[in-house]
DRENTORRO-301177 format. One line per field, with one value per residue (C-alpha): residue in one letter; residue number from 1; x, y, z. Coordinates in steps of 0.02 Angstrom, whole numbers, plus 50000, padded with zeros to 5 digits. Example, Ala and Ser with C-alpha at 12.3 -4.5 7.8 and 13.67 -1.06 7.14 Angstrom:
r A,S $
k 1,2 $
east 50615,50684 $
north 49775,49947 $
up 50390,50357 $
end
This chain:
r X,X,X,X,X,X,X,X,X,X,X,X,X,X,X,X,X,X,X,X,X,X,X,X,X,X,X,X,X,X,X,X,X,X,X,X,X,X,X,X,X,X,X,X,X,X,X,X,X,X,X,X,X,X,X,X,X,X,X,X,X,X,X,X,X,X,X,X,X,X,X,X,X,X,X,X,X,X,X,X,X,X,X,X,X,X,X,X,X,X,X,X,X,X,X,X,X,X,X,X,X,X,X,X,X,X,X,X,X,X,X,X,X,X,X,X,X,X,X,X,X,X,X,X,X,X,X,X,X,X,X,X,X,X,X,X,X,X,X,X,X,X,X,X,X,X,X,X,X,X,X,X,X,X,X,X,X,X,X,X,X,X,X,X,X,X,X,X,X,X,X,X,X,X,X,X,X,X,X,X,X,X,X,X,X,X,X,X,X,X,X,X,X,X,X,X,X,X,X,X,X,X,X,X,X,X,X,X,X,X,X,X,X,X,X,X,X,X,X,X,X,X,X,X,X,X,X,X,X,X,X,X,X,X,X,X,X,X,X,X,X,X,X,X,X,X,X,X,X,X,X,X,X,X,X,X,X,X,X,X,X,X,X,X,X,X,X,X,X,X,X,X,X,X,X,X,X,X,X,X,X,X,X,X,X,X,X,X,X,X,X,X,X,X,X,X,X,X,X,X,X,X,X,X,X,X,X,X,X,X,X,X,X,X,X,X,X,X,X,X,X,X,X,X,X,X,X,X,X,X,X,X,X,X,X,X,X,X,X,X,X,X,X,X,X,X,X,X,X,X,X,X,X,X,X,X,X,X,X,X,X,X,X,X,X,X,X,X,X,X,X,X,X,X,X,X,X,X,X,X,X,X,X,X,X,X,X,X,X,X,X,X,X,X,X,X,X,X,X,X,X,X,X,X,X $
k 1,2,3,4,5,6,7,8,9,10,11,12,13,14,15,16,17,18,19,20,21,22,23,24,25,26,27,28,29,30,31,32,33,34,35,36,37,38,39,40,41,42,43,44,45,46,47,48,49,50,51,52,53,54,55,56,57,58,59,60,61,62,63,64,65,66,67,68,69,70,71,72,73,74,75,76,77,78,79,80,81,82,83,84,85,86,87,88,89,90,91,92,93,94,95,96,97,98,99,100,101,102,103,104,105,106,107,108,109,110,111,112,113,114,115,116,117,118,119,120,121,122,123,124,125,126,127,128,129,130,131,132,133,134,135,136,137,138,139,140,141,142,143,144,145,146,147,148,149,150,151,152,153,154,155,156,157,158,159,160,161,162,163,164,165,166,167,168,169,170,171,172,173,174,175,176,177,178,179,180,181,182,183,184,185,186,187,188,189,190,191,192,193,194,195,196,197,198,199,200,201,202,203,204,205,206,207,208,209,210,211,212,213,214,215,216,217,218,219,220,221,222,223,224,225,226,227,228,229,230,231,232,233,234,235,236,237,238,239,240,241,242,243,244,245,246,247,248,249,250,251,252,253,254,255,256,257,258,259,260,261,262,263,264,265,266,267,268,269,270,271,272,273,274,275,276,277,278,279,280,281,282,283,284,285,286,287,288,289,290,291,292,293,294,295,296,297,298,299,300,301,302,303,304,305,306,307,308,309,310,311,312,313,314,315,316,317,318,319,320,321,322,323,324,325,326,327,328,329,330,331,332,333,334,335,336,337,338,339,340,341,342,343,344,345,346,347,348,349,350,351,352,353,354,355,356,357,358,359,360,361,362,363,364,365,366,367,368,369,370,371,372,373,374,375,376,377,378,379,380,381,382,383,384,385,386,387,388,389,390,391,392,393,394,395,396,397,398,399,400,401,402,403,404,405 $
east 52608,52569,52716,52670,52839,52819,52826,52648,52589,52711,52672,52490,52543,52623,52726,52796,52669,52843,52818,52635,52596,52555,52394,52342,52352,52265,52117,52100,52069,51933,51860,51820,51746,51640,51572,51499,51463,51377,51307,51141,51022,50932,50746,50668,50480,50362,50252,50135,50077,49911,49949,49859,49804,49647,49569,49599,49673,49760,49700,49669,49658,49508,49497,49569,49498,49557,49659,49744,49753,49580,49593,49475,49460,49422,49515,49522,49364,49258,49287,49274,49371,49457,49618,49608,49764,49709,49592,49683,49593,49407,49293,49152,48988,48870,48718,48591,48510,48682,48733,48926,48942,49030,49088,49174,49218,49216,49246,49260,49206,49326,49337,49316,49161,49062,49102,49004,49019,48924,48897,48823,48614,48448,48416,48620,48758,48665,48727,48779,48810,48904,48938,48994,48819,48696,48804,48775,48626,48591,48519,48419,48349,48240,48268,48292,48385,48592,48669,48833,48891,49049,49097,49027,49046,49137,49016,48943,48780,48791,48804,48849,48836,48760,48595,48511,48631,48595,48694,48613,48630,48587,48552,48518,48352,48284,48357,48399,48406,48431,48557,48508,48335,48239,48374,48411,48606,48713,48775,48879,48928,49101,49165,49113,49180,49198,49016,48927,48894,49012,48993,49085,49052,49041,48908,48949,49115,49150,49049,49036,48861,48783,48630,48612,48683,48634,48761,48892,48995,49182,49209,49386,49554,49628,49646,49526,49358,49312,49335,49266,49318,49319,49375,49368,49453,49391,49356,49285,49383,49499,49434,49543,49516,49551,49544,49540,49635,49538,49525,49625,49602,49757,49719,49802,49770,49690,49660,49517,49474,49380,49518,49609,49491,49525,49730,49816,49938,50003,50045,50192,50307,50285,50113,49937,49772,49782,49661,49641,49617,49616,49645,49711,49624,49711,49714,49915,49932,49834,49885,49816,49899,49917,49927,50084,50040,50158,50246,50136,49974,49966,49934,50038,49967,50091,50080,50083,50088,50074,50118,50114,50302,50371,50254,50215,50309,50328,50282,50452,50536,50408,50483,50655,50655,50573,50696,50704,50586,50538,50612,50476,50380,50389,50355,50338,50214,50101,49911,49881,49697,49689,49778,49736,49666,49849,49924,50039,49984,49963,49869,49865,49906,50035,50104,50271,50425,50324,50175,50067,49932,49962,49896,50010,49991,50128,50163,50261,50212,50315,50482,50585,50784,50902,51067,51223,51378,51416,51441,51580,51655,51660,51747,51870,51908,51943,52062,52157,52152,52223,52348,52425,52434,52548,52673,52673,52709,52851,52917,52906,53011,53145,53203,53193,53389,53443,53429,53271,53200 $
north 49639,49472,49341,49228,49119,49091,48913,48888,48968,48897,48726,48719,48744,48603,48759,48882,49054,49165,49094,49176,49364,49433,49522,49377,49290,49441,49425,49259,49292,49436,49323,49170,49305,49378,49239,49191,49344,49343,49183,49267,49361,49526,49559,49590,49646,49501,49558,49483,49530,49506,49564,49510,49324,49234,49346,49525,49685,49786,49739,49861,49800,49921,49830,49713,49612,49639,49496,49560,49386,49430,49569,49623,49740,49789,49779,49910,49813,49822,49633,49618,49487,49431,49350,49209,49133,48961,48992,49084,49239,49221,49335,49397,49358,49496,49561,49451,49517,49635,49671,49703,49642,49797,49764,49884,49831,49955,49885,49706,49641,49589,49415,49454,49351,49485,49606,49786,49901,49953,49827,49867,49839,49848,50056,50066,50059,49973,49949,49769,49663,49500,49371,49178,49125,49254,49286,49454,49538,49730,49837,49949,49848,49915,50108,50269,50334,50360,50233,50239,50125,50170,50057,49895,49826,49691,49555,49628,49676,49858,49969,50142,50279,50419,50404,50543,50675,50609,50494,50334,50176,50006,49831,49657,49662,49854,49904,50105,50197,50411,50488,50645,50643,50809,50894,50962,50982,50861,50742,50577,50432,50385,50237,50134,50061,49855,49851,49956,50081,50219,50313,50451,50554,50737,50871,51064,50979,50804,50713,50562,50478,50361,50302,50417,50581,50565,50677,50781,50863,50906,51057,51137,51171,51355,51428,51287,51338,51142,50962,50800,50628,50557,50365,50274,50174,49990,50027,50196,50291,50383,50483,50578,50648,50818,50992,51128,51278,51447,51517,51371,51175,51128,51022,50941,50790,50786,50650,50683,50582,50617,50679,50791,50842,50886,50890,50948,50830,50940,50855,50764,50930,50972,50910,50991,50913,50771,50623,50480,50310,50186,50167,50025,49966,50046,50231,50241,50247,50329,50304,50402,50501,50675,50783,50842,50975,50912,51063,51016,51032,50854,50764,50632,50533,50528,50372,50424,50357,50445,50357,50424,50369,50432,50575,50620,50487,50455,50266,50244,50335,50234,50043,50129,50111,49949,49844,49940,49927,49769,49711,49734,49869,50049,50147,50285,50234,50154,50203,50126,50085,49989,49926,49776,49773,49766,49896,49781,49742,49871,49834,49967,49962,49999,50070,49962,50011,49945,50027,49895,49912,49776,49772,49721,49617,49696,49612,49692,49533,49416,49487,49360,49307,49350,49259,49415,49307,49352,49532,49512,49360,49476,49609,49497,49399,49593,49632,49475,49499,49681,49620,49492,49620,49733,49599,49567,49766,49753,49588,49691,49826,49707,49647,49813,49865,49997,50121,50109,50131 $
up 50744,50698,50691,50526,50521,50716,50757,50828,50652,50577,50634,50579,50402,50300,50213,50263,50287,50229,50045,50049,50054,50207,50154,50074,50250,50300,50163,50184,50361,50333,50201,50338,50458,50339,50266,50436,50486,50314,50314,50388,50316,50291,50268,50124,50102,50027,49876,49773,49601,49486,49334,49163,49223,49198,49052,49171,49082,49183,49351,49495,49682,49732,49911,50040,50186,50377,50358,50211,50142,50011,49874,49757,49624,49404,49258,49117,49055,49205,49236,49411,49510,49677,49749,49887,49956,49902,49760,49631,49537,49535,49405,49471,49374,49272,49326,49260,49118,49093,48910,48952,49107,49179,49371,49477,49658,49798,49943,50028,50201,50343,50284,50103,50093,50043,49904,49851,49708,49556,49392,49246,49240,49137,49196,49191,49321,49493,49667,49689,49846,49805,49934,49908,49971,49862,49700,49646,49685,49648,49799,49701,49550,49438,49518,49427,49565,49568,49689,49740,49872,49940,50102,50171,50347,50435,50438,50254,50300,50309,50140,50166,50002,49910,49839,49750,49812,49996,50125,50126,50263,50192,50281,50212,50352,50306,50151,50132,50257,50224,50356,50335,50322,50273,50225,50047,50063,49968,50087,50058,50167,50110,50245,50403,50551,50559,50672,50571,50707,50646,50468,50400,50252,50190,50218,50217,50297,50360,50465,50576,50610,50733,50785,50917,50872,50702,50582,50673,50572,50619,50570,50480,50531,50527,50366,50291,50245,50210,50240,50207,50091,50278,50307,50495,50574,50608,50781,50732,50832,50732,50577,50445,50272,50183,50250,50098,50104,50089,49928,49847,49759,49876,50028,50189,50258,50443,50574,50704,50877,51016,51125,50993,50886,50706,50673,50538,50464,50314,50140,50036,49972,49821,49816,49807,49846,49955,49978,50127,50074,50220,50418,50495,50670,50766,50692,50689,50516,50353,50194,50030,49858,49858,49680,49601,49463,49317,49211,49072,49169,49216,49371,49447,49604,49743,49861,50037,50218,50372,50537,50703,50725,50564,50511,50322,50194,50029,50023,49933,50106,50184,50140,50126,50331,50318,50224,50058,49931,49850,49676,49548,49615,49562,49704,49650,49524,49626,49688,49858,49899,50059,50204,50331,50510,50572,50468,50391,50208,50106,49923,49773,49575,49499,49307,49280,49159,48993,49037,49090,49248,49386,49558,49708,49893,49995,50147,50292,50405,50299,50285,50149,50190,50069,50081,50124,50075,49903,49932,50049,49933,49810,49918,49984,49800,49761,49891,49838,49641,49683,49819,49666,49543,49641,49688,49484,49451,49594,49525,49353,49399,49488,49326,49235,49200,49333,49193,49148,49341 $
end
């Protein structure tokens, strides 16, 4: 028990501590240590948004460089633009000869220098290549064939993509390129490692493709009679996508290397078909939306992330173990559709609370201090307020006559 009239106590007051209250001693006490224990801080996840700036609508981030510092993506008009770190929001130009100007980005290069996608043309929607140097050029002009490009390389000289029902290769040097040449199966080339020598896609199931084996496909998992909407990794190692369950629309996601072979990684609960988006470098992490069938028939995109250390998450469960999730964004609201190199930026759209479309830059790299003082102020003002209001109810019922106690 602590002596407060003692005379070393006593003696470093100029009053006496017996004309205070002992817990308020006592709270001003707690109040000193938690204010530097407090006087840290606690992470906080940095994000970034582009909402309706610079002329956009609604704008959708659609793709992200390695880095994760360059985003690109459409608005609700097809207006086509990217985010630098120093240059702001940039639209990207028409077509020329283009009567609405219609842009819709698909992908971006590792440095974001280079930008692919399909913008509105003279015979219709073309396949466009857009790079700082060339503008925007279309791939295929003056065609009357269907061109969907669907993934560009790291140095932006490689187009992978459907065209005419068939997976198609696509260089700056040689132009197209079928990857599945004689054959009269549908086949489509859906992503591509950083060098260009890996591409993935879907056959009869998934399939991964290089120069020397030409199309392999991967086969299904147990009780699947199907897979494919395949995505690599940068160093084209790691593959994963969608495995369909026999007899049914519902899907589970699956991650496929060398060593393992196709892997079964299940689904969000609750969900239904599931979808892989992106792959960092290293293969360690997917992210992609699954379905949840509303009541009503609708369909409600749930934002995912699988990690090899945490397993299936809801992104919100995802940033809840990574310093909660950021003021501003609505997790679960949000459509993710690319993450960096690193694995540490993620980039997506989201719906807010009034309804509008905005895209977001979240940065796990960049974690932002938040001052922890007030909290425990606020605690320890409390204890105090509380503390003086029983000694005026006791000094209330001193004076009280003895008969009405």
């Amino acid at each position: 028990m602590i002596d407060f009239n003692s005379p070393w106590i006593a003696g470093s007051f100029p009053f006496r501590v017996s004309n205070l209250g002992r817990l308020e001693i006592l709270c001003a006490g707690c109040l000193c240590l938690l204010v530097l224990v407090g006087a840290g801080s606690v992470s906080a996840l940095s994000i970034r948004f582009v909402g309706d700036e610079n002329g956009l609508v609604g704008p959708q981030a659609l793709a992200i460089a390695a880095s994760g510092d360059v985003i690109a993506g459409s608005d609700l008009f097809l207006t086509g633009w990217r985010s630098t770190p120093n240059g702001g929001i940039e639209i990207l130009p028409s077509l020329p000869g283009s009567s609405n100007g219609g842009v819709l980005v698909e992908d971006a290069s590792a440095d974001g220098a280079v930008l692919i996608g399909q913008a509105s043309g003279n015979s219709g929607f073309e396949a466009f290549r857009w790079s700082e140097t060339t503008g925007i050029v279309s791939i295929d002009p003056g065609s009357n064939t269907t061109v969907v490009p669907r993934a560009v390389s790291g140095d932006g000289s490689i187009i992978v993509g459907v065209r005419d029902s068939s997976a198609f290769r696509w260089t700056v040097a040689g132009g197209f390129e079928s990857l599945d040449p004689g054959s009269t199966s549908f086949s489509s080339a859906s992503d591509i490692s950083a060098d260009g020598k890996v591409i993935v896609g879907t056959r009869s199931t998934a399939f991964r493709w290089t120069a020397s084996t030409g199309i392999v496909e991967l086969g299904a998992l147990a009780g699947t009679d199907g897979s494919g909407d395949a995505v690599v990794s940068e160093n084209g190692l790691v593959i994963a996508g969608a495995a369909r369950e026999t007899g049914s629309q519902s899907s589970v996601l699956f991650r496929w290397t060398a060593q393992t072979g196709m892997v079964g990684l299940g689904r969000p609960a609750g969900t239904d078909a599931i979808t892989a988006v992106d792959i960092p470098s290293d293969g360690s992490t997917i992210i992609g939306r699954a379905d949840l069938i509303l009541p009503g028939g609708g369909i409600f995109d749930v934002p995912f992330v699988w990690s090899q250390a945490h397993d299936m998450q809801t992104l919100a469960e995802y940033l809840d173990i990574r310093g909660g999730i950021p003021i501003g964004l609505a997790a679960d609201r949000a459509t993710l559709t690319g993450i960096s190199e690193d694995g540490l930026v993620l980039v997506g759209y989201e719906v807010d609370t009034q309804g509008l479309i905005r895209s977001f830059i979240l940065d796990l790299r960049t974690p932002v201090s938040t001052h922890r003082v007030w909290p425990y102020l606020a605690i320890a003002l409390g204890m105090v307020a509380l503390d003086a209001i029983r000694r005026m109810g006791n000094r209330s019922a001193r004076i009280l006559p003895s008969w009405s106690r």
